[in-house]
N, C-alpha and C positions, 0 to 999 in steps of 0.2 A: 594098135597104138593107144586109141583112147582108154583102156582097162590097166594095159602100160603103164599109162601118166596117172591114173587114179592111184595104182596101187603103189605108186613112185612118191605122190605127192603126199599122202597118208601113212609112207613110212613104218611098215610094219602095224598098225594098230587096228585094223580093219579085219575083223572076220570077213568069210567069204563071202555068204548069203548079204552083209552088210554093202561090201564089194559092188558085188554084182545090183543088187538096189542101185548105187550111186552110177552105174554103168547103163540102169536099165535095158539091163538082160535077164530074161531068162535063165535061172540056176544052172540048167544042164548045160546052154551055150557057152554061158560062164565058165561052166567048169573045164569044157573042151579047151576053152581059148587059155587059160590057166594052165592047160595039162603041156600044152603048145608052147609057153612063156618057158616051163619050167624045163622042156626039155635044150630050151634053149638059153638054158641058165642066166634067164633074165629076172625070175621071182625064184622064192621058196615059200613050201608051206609049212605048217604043222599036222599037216592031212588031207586028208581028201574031202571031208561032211564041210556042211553048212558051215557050223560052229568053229570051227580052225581057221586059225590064220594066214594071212598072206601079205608076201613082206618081197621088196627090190630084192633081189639073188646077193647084192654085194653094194656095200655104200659107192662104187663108182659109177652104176647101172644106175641108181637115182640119179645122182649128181648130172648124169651124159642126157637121162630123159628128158629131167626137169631142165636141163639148159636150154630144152627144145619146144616144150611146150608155150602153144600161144592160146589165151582164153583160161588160164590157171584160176582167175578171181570164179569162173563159172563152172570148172570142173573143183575148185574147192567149197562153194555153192553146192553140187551135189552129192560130196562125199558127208554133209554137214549135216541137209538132209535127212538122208540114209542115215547119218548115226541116231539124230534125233528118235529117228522111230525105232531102231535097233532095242533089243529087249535090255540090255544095259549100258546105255551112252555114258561117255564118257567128256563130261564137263570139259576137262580139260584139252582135251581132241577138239573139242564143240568148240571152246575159246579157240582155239587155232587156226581151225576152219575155216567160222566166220569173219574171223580179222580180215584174215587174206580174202577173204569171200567182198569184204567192205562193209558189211553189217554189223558197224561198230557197238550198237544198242545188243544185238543180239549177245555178241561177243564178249560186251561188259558182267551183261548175265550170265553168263556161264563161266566168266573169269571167278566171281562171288560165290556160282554155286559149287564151284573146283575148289577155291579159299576156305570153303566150308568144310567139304569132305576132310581137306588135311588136316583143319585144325579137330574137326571127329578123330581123327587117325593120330591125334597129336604130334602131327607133321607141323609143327607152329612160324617153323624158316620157308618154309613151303608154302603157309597160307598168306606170309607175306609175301613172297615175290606174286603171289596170284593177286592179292587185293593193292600191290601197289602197278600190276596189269591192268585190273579192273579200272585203280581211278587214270591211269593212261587214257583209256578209254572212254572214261567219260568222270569229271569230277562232282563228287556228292559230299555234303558234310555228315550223312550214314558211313560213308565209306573209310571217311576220312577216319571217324571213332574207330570202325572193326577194325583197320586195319592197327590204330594206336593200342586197343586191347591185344591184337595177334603179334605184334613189336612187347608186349608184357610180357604175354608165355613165351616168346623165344628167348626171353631176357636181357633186352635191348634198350636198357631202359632210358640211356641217354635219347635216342631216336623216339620211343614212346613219347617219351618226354614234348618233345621240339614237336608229334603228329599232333599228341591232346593238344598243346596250346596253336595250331594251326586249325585246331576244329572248334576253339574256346572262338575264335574272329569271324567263324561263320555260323555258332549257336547263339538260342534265344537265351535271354541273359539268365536264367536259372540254369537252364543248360553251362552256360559261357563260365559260370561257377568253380560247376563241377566238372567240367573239363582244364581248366586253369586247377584248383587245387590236383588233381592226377598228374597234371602237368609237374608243378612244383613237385609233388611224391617222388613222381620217376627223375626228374633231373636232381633230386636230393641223395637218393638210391643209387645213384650213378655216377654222384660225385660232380656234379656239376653246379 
């Protein structure tokens, strides 16, 4: 049940060896207990190693587990974890985690370092929905700018607009400047 619920509530994103960490098991128990899931068409994999993934069988076998599970904030706690030390975490798995986990500070962090990655990937719609999670999370007037910069590349400029001059009221006044004239930029840009 418990490796069940892990691999239920993580939804496909979790390699094994990652898995089995947050299960603390042992690789080879894991894997027996996984061979046992799968013939009962409760997960699938992409394999058998370490490195492969493992995901619910079918989105109704999440849905029926996770309806069941009691202690979620502490089994997403150790899927969180596990990813952190995994050889390449994934920010935005991390953000999800830890929300549901209740480790709002944690989760802010990794909403900023997800918002990063996309806007690297020039995913720029992408790093806003992350930096407008992140100030959910917790509000900052850094956050508030990246995120009015990340509202520019997506070309949202009426929005950019309305975020600079909401971070122009909480900068120091050289700051409050130059976030105010960006402000006017993008709402001139935008027709507003």
């Amino acid at each position: 049940g418990h490796v069940l619920s892990l691999v239920c509530l993580a939804d496909g994103k979790l390699l094994q060896e990652t898995a089995a960490h947050a299960a603390g098991l042992p690789f080879g128990e894991f894997a027996q207990q996984i061979a046992h899931l799968r013939l009962a068409h409760l997960v699938r994999t992409s394999g058998m190693r370490a490195t492969d993934t493992v995901a619910p069988y079918h989105s109704r076998v999440r849905t029926a587990v996770i309806a069941k599970i009691d202690g979620a904030p502490a089994l997403h706690r150790r899927i969180a974890v596990a990813l952190e030390r995994s050889r390449h975490p994934d920010a935005e798995a991390l953000m999800t985690h830890w929300r549901a986990a209740g480790d709002l500070v944690k989760a802010a962090h990794f909403a900023v370092a997800a918002a990063e990655e996309a806007e690297t990937a020039l995913a720029f719609d992408r790093a806003v929905t992350l930096y407008e999670m992140a100030l959910e999370l917790g509000e900052s007037h850094a956050l508030r700018v990246r995120l009015a910069h990340a509202l520019v590349h997506a070309g949202r400029s009426a929005e950019a607009g309305a975020m600079f001059a909401r971070a122009a009221k909480t900068a120091s006044p050289g700051a409050a400047i130059m976030h105010e004239q960006h402000a006017a930029e993008q709402l001139l840009r935008s027709g507003h």
